[in-house]
C-alpha positions in Angstrom: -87.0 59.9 18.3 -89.1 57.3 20.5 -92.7 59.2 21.6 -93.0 56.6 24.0 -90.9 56.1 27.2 -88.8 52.5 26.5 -90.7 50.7 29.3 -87.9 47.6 31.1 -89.4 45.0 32.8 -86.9 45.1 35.7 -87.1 41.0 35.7 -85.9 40.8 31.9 -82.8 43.4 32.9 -81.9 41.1 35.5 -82.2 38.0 33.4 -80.1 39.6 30.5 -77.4 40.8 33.2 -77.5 37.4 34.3 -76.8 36.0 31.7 -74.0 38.5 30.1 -72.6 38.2 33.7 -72.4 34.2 33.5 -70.5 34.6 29.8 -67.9 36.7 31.7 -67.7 34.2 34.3 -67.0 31.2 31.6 -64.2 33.5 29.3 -62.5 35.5 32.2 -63.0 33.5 35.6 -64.5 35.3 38.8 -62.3 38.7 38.4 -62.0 41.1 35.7 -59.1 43.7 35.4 -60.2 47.0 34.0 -57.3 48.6 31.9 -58.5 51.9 32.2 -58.8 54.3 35.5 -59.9 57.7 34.1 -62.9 57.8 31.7 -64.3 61.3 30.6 -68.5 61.7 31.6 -71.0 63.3 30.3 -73.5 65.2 33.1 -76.7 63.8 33.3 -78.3 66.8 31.9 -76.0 66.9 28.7 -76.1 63.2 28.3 -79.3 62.9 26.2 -79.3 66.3 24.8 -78.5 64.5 21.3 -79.4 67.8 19.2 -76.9 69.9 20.7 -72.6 69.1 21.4 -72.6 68.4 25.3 -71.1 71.9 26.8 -69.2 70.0 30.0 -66.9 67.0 29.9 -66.5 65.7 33.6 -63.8 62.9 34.3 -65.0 59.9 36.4 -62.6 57.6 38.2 -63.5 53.7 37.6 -62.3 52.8 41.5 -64.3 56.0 42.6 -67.7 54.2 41.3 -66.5 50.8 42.3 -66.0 51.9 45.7 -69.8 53.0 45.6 -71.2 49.7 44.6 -68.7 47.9 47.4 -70.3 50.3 50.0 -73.2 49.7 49.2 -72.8 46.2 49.4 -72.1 46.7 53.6 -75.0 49.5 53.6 -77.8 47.9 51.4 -80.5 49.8 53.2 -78.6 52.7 52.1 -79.4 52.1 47.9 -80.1 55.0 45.6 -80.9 55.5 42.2 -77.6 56.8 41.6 -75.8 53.1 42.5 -77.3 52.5 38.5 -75.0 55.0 36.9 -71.9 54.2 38.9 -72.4 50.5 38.3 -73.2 51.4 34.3 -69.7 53.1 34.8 -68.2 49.7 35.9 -70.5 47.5 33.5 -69.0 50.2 30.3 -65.5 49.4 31.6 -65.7 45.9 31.2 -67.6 45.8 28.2 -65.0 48.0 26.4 -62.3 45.8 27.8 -64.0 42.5 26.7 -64.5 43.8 22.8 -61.2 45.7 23.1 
């Protein structure tokens, strides 16, 4: 295991989501459907603990995190950390539905 912290320039994640965003845009158009609604979660505390079998299974709702990110969208001022997990929740979806 990394020693280290993983250090992200912040300008690089944008670029790659750029661009992984602009493929979508080519293969799907300016929507995607996600097939799934329900997706079990792992708590944040469990989620890393890679040594040990997570001890609580959560279930998340894909329009639940969506409806996050479209707030957000009217609050902007109103950003948290947290808007990264529920848009990884989103971002997951349609990854697993592009490969699927």
């Amino acid at each position: 295991m990394a020693s280290e912290p993983l250090q992200i320039p912040l300008v690089q994640l944008r670029n790659v989501f750029d661009a992984v965003i602009r493929h979508m845009e080519a293969s799907a158009g300016h929507t995607v459907a996600l097939r799934n609604e329900y997706f079990w979660s792992v708590p944040g505390d469990g989620l890393y603990d890679v040594l040990n079998e997570p001890k609580v299974l959560t279930i998340g709702q894909l329009s639940e995190s969506w409806q996050h990110l479209e707030d957000l969208l009217v609050h902007q001022d109103g950003a948290l950390g947290y808007h990264l997990v529920w848009l990884a929740d989103i971002i997951r979806a349609i990854g697993q539905d592009a490969t699927g």
